[in-house]
N, C-alpha and C positions, 0 to 999 in steps of 0.2 A: 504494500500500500504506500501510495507516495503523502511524503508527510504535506501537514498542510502548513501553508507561509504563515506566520503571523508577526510581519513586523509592526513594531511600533516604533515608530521613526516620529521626532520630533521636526514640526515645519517652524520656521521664521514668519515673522509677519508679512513679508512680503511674499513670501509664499516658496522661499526657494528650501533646498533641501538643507537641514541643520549638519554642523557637524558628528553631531551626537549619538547618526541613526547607526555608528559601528558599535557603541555601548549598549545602546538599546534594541539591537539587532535579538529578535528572538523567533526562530525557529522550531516551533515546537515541539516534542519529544525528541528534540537532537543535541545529544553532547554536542557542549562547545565545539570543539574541535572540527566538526562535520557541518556544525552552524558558519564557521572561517570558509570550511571549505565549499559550502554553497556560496558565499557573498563572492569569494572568488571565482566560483564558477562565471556567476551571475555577469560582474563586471569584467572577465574576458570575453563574454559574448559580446556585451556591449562593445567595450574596443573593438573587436574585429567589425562588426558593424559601423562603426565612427569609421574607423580606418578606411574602412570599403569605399564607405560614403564619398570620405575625404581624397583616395587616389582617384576614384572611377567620376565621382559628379564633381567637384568642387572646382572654384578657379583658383583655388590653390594646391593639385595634386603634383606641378612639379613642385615646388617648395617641401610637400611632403613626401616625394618619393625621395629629393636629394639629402634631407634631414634622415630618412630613413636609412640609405645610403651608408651615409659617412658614423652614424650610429651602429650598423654594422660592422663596419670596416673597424670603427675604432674599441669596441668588446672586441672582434677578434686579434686586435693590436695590441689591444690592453691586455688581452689572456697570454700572448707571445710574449709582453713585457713581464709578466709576473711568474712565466714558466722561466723564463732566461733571469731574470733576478735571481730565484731558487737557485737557481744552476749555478750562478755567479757566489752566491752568498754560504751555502753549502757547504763544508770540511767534504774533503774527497774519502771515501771509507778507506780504511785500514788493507793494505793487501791480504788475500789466503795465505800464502805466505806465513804471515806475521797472527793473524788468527788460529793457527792450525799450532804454530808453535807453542803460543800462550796458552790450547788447551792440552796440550799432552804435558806442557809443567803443570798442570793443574793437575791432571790424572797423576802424573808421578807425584807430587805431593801426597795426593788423598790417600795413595795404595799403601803408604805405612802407617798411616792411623787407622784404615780398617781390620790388622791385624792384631 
């Protein structure tokens, strides 16, 4: 059974929507958490529909494909800057080498205290 909406959303006197309708968002019989994840749902549809709107009818669809654009370009610029910082900032591990050695002193230590 799909639950039923019950927001109570607080309006302003001029009529426009308050900030307050994410505190008083209630969902009925739904944990918080599934209450988040409707309001999310709800306003990604929205978006995609503004968006739509805005690349296909508007007279501002290049302005927002170019914004959209370079918003991509620059998360995936910005994900490349922060894999290559990691990279940059990072101690390089320990050789096998040097790992393998440190545990076999380890094992020869322990094998005269187990007897």
């Amino acid at each position: 059974m799909i639950p039923k909406f019950c927001f109570h959303a607080l309006f302003a006197a001029a009529g426009t929507l308050n900030t307050y309708i994410v505190a008083n968002l209630d969902i009925c019989g739904l944990p918080r958490d599934q209450q988040l994840g409707a309001l999310i749902l709800v306003a990604s549809i929205v978006g995609i529909i503004l968006y739509g709107w805005l690349v296909l009818f508007s007279n501002w669809s290049l302005l927002v494909l170019q914004l959209t654009a370079f918003a991509g370009v620059a998360l995936i610029l910005g994900v490349l800057a922060w894999i290559g910082y990691t990279l940059a900032t990072t101690p390089p591990p320990k050789p096998l080498e040097e790992i393998e050695k440190e545990l076999s002193q380890e094992a020869a230590e322990s094998k005269p205290q187990e007897k």
